[in-house]
C-alpha positions, 0 to 999 in steps of 0.5 A: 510528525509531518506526514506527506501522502501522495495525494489529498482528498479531493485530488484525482488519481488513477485506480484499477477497477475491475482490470481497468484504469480509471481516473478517480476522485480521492475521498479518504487517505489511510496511512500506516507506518511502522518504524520500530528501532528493535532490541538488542539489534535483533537478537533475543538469544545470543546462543541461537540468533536464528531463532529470535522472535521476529517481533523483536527484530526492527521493522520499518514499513509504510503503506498508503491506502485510497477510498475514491468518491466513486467507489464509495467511502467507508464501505466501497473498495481500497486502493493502495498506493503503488499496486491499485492507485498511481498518479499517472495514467501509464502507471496505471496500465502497467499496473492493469498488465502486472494485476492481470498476470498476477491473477493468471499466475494464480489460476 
């Protein structure tokens, strides 16, 4: 399996840090992927579909996650792709605007 990520260690990408965008060296990358075929198409009890056990359901999912240089390796903060790390500066702001809402609409 080849699995391609958006960035290297080495590399620099922009991250939200503290509500601001700041551009940062990649330390270490983190990928999860999870893609499971299910069983029975999903369905566990032909009688009453709705209540199939999800486990059995397929799932297809995959995440990267980013640990910077600067913000330390192994005990520092995690930045995952799309919603704290991007590969451009103006991903980034409107990241900062969409992360700041976020936390408005949570108060």
């Amino acid at each position: 399996m080849d699995i391609k990520t958006a960035f290297s260690p080495g590399d620099e990408a922009w991250a939200i840090v503290n509500g601001e965008p700041r551009l940062l060296t990649v330390g270490m990358v983190r990928v999860e992927i999870v893609d499971s075929p299910g069983v029975n198409e999903g369905v566990t009890m032909p009688e009453c579909p709705d209540v199939a056990f999800d486990n059995y359901k397929p799932h297809c999912h995959r995440k990267e996650e980013y640990m910077m240089i600067e913000t330390g390796i192994g005990s520092g903060l995690v930045f995952e792709l799309g919603r704290l790390v991007f590969r451009t500066h103006e991903g980034a702001i409107v990241g900062c605007r969409l992360f700041k809402e976020a936390l408005d609409a949570r108060q």
